[in-house]
ZADO-1210 file (C-alpha; in nm, 4 decimals, padded with zeros to 6 digits):
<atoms>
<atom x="-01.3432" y="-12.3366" z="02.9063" code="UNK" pos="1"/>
<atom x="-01.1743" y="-12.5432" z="03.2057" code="UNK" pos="2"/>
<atom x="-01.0831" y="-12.7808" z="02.9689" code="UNK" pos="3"/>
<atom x="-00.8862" y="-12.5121" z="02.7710" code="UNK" pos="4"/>
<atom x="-00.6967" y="-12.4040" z="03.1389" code="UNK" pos="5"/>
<atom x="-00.6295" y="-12.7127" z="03.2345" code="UNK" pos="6"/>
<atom x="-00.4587" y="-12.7671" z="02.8788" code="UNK" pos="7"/>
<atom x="-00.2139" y="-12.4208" z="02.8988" code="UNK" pos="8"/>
<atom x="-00.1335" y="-12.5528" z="03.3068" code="UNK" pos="9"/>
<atom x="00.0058" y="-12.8614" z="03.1368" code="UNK" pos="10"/>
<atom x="00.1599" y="-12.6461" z="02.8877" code="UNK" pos="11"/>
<atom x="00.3074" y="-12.4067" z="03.1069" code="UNK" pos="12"/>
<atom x="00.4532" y="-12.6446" z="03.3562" code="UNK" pos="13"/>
<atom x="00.5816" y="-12.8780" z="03.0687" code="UNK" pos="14"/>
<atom x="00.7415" y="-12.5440" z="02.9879" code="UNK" pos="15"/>
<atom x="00.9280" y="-12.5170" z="03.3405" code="UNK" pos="16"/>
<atom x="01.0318" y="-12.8858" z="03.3202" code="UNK" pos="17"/>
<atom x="01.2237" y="-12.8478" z="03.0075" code="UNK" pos="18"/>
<atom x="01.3426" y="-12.5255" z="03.1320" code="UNK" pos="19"/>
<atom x="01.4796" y="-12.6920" z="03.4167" code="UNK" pos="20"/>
<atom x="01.6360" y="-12.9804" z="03.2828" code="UNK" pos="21"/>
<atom x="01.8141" y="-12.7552" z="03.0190" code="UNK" pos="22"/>
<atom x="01.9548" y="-12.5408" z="03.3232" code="UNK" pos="23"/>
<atom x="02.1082" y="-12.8144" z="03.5211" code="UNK" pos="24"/>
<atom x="02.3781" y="-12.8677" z="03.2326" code="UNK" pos="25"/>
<atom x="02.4449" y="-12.5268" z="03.2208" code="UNK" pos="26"/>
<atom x="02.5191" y="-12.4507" z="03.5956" code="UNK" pos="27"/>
</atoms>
C-alpha cells in the first residue's frame, strides 16, 4: 500500500540521518 512506502521512506531516510550524525564524530 502507499501508506506502507511512504512508512519504509521515513524509515530509510531516518536511517541515513542517524548514519550521518554518527559519522561526523568519527571523521
Amino acid at each position: 500500500s502507499v501508506s506502507a512506502i511512504k512508512q519504509h521512506n521515513n524509515l530509510s531516510d531516518n536511517l541515513l540521518r542517524v548514519g550521518q550524525v554518527l559519522q561526523i564524530p568519527v571523521i
